[in-house]
N, C-alpha and C positions, 0 to 999 in steps of 0.2 A: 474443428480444431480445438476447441474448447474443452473435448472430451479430453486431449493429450497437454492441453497447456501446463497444469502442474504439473506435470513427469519430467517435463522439459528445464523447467527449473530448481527441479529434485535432483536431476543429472549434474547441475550445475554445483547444486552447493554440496550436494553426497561425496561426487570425486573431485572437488577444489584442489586439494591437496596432490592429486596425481598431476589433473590437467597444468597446474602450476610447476610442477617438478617436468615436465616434459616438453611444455609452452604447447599443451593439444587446446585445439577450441573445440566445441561441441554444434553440430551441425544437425538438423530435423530435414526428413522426407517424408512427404505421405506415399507408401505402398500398398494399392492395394482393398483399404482401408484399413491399414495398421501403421503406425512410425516407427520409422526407423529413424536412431539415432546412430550418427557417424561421430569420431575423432581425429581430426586432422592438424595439423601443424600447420601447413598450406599443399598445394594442388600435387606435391613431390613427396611430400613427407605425410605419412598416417599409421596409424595402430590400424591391425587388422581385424581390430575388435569391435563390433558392433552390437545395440543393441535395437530388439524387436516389439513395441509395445504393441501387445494385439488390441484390433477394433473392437468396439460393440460390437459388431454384428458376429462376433464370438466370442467375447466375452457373457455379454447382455446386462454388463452393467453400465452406472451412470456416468462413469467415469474411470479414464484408464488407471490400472493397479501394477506394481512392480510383484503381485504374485501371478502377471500373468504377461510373461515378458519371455523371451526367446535371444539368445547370443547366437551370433550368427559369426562368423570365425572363417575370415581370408587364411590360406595354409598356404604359407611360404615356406620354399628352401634354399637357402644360400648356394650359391656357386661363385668358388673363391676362384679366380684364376693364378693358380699356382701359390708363388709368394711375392705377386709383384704390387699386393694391397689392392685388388680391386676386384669388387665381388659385382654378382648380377642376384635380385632377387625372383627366382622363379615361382611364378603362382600355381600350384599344383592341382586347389579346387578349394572345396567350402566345407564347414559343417555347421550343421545347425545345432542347439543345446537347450533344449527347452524347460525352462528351470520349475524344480516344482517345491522349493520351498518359500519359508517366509518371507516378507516383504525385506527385511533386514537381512534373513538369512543370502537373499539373493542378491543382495544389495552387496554382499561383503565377499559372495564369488565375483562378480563382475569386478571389482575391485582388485582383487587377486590377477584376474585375466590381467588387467590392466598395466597393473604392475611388471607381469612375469613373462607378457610380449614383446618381445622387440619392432621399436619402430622399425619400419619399413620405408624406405626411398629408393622408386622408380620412376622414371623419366631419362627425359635429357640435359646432357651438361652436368650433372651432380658430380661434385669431386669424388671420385676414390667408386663409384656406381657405372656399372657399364651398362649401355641401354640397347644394346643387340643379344635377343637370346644366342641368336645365331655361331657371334664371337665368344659369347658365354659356355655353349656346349660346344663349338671345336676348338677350344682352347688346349682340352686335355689334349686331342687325338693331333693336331701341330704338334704340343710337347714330344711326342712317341714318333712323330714322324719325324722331328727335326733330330734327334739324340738325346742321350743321356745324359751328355757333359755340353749340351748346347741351350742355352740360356733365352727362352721368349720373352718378350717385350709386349706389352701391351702401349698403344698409344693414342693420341686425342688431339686431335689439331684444333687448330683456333675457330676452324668452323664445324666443328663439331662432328667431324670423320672419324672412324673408327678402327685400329686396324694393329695387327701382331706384324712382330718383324721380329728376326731372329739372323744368327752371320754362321752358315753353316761351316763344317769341320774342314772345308775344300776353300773358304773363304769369301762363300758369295753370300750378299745380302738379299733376304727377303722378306718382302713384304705382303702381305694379305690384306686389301684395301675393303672393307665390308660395306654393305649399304647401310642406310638408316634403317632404323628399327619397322619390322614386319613390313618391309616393304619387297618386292620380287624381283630384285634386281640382281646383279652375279656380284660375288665377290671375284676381285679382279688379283691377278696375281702377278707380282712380280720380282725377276732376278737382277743385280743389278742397276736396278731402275727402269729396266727394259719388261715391258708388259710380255708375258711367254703363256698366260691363259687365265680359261673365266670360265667360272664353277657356279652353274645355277643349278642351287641346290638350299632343301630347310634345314639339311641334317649336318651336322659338324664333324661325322664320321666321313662323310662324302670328301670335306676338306681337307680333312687330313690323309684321305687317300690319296687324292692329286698332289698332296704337298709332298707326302711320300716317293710319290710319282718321279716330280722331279727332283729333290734328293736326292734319291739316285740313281741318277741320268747318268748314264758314262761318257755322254758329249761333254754334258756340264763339267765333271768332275776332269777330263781330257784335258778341256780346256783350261782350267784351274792349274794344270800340272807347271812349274818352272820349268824354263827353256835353258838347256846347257850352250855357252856361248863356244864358239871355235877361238 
């Protein structure tokens, strides 16, 4: 560890100025035999930017160098659900960037990264952060099944359940109850408060098939109809 101890605190006092503007702390792993250095806020909140300080054992020298360093780069995409202010962030994959200028020069890309990433908050319970990909990509294909002029609701109960509801154009309410995040359980579905089916399924196109489904049901909608009185 000793080969890595000054870079550790080169990190420190190089980006003060970001880490402070963002309240990121600076966190060491050995991989490998090389460090990686993380930035986190806490266990929910992180930069997807990391850095790579390579070992001796390929470097060959006495002591780790910031000309021989590597950014390694979480690639996130937003998915906003609609405009109801709650987005899900999806991990797409990685890239690695393996910098081949000066100690400074490199010093002043990482810094840029740092800047010009957006934090990232995944987990659960985070205000305005949905933690189901699930709910995440069938949000749109609900939107398309439910109408044009029919308004989804995203929602979050106190125990941390998941779930769109929307009051279709015939005037029944529905709900889509999700599981917890990556776990294989059905999303449950239902009209009027009355459970009418369960969608085991990863794909959010599947969901809005069924939601489709029943939308328009012409019992459902039958029964909807006002009764003329004698």
């Amino acid at each position: 560890m000793f080969y890595f101890k000054h870079v550790v605190a080169e990190v420190k006092e190089t980006f003060a100025p970001i880490l402070e503007k963002y309240g990121l702390k600076v966190s060491a792993v050995m991989e490998d035999g090389d460090l990686r250095v993380d930035f986190d806020i806490d266990k929910k909140s992180f930069s997807p930017v990391s850095i790579r300080f390579f070992g001796r054992a390929t470097t060959k020298q006495k002591l780790a160098s910031w000309e021989n360093v590597e950014v390694e780069m979480e690639c996130y995409y937003p998915i906003d659900l609609g405009d109801t202010g709650w987005r899900y962030w999806e991990l797409q994959g990685t890239r690695d960037y393996e910098l081949d200028g000066t100690a400074e020069e490199n010093k002043r890309a990482i810094a840029e990264w740092l800047e010009d990433i957006e934090i990232i908050q995944a987990g659960e319970n985070i205000p305005n952060i949905v933690s189901s990909p699930l709910i995440a990509e069938a949000y749109e294909h609900v939107e398309l099944a439910a109408g044009l002029d029919v308004t989804v609701e995203f929602r979050r109960d106190e125990q941390g359940k998941e779930s769109l509801r929307f009051v279709s154009e015939h005037g029944r309410e529905f709900v889509l109850e999700f599981p917890p995040a990556f776990e294989n359980q059905d999303v449950v579905l239902l009209i009027d408060g009355q459970e009418v089916d369960r969608i085991n399924t990863h794909r959010g196109r599947d969901v809005g098939r069924a939601v489709d489904k029943w939308v328009h049901d012409r019992s459902i909608q039958r029964r909807e109809q006002p009764q003329s009185g004698k």
